[in-house]
C-alpha positions in Angstrom: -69.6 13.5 28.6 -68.4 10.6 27.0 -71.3 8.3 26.9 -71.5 7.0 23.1 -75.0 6.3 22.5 -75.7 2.8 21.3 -79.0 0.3 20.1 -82.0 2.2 18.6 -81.5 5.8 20.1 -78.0 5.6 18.6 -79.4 4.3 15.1 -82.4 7.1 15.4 -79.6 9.9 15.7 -77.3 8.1 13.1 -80.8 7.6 10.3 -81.3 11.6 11.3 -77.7 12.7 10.7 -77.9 10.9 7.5 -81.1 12.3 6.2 -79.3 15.5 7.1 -76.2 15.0 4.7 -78.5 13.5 2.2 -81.1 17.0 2.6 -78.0 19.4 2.0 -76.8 17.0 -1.2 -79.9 17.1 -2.4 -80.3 20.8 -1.6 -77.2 21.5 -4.0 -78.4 19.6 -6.5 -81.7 20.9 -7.0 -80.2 24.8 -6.8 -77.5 24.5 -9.6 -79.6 22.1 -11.9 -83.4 22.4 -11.5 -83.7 26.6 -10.3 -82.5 28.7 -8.0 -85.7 29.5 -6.4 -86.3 26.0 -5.5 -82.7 26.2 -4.0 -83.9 28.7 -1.6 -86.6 27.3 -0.4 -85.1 24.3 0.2 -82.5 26.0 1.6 -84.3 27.7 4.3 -85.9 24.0 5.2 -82.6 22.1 5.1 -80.7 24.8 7.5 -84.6 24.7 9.9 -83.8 20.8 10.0 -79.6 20.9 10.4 -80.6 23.7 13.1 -83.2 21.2 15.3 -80.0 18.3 14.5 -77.7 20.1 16.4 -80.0 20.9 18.9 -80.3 17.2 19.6 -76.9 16.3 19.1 -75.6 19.2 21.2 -78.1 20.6 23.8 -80.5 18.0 24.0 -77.2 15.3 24.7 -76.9 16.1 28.7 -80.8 15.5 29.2 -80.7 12.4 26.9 -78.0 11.2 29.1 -79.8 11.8 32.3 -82.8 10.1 31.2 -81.0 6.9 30.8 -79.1 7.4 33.8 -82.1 8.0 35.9 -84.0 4.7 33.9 -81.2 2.2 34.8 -80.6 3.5 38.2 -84.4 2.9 38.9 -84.5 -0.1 37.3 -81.3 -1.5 39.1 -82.8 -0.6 42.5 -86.1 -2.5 41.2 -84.3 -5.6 40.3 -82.4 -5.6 44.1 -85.6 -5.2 45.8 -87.2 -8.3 43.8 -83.9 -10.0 44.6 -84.0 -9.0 48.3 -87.8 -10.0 48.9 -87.4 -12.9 47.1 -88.9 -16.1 49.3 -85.9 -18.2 48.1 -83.2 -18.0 50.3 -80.1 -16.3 48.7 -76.8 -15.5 49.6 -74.1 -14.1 48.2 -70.6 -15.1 49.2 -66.8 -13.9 48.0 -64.4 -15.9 46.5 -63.3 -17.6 50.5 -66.8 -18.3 50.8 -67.8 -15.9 53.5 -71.2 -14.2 53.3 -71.1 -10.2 51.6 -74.9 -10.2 50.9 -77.8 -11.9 51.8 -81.7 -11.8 51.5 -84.3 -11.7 54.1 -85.5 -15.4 53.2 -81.6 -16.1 53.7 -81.4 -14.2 57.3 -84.7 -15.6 58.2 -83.4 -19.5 57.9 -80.3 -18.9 59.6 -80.9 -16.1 61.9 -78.2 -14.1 60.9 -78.0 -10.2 60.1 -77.8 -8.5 56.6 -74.2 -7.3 58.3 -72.7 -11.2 59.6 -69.7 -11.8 57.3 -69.9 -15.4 58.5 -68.5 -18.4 56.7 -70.6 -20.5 55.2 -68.7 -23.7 56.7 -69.9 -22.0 59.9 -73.9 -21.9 58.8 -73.6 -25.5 56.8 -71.1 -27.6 58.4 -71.4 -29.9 55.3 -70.6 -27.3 53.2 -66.7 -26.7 52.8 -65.4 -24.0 51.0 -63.4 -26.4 48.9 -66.3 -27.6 47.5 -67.7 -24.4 46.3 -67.1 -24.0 42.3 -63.9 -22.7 41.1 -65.6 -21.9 37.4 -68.4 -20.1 36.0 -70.0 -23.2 34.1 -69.4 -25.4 37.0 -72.2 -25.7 39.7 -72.3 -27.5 43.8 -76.1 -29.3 44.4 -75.7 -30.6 48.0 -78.4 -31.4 50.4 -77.5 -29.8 53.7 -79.5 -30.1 57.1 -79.9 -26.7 59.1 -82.0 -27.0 62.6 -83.5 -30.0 61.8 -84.6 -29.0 58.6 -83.3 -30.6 55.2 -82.1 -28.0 52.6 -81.2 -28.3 48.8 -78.2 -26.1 48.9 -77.1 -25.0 45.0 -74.1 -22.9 44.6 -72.7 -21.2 41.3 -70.2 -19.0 40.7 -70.9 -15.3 39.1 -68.0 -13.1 37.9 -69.6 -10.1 39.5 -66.3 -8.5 38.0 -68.0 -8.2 34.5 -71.7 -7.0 36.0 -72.8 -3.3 36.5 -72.8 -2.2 39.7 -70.9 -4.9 41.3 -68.5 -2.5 43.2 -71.8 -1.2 45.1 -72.7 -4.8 46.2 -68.8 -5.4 47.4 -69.2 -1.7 49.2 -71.8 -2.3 51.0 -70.7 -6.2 51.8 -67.7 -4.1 53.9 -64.0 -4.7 53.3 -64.2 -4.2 49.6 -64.5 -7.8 48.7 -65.5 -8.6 45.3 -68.3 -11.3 45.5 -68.4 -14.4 43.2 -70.0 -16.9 44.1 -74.0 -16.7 44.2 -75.8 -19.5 47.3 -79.7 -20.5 46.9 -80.6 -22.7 49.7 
């Protein structure tokens, strides 16, 4: 596997390793200068330590990685359901402005199906795709009117490119399209 661990797990194995190194330099020390019988009982406690070490670097590795696997899968699916239940209306469009994703608030107010790939010209008139932003920093704030309702459309764009588990929202948005540009209504 090559997962290099990172943040405080990474820094916990790295402080351990070095305690390690520092045990056995210690360990020679003490059994050429101060006595041999100290050596060996140090000895057997230093190899007792570098033995659980390797357990955690080697064997203990796999389940280390699975556990963080298994945490940021749950907590990815946690974060789409929030985003999916949400009570404002979201939408998620690809770069020619046609709808990939969408959230029930979203299909609610325009009667459309998690599965339309419609254009969002052809939901809000008003709303060309020319005037959807072309760069990250930049932002659309439009009122729009939708069955006689008034609507405060807001439009930014998100380079899903550079998020985890974009490819899964583009999958299941059908065609493979990448999606960049994120609609609250």
């Amino acid at each position: 596997m090559g997962v290099k661990i990172k943040g405080r797990t990474g820094t916990l194995l790295f402080t351990f390793t070095m305690v390690g190194i520092l045990l056995i330099a210690f360990n020679i020390l003490i059994f050429f200068v101060y006595s041999a019988h100290a050596g060996v009982a140090l000895s057997l406690f230093t190899i007792g330590y570098c033995l659980i070490l390797i357990f955690f670097h080697i064997y203990a590795k796999p389940i280390r990685i699975h556990e963080m696997i298994s945490f940021a899968t749950e907590y990815g699916q946690i974060q789409r359901t929030i985003l999916r239940e949400m009570d404002t209306p979201y939408a998620l469009l690809d770069k020619d402005g046609r709808t990939i994703w969408m959230n029930i608030a979203f299909e609610r107010i325009t009667h459309l199906k998690k599965s339309d790939r419609r254009m969002i010209s052809a939901i809000f008139p008003a709303v060309k795709e020319s005037l959807l932003p072309e760069d990250p920093g930049e932002d659309l704030s439009k009122e729009v009117e939708f069955e006689e309702h008034a609507y405060l459309l807001k439009a930014h764009r998100i380079p899903l490119s550079d998020m985890v588990g974009a490819e899964t929202m583009a999958d299941q948005g059908g065609a493979g399209q990448q999606s960049d540009c994120g609609l609250s209504v």
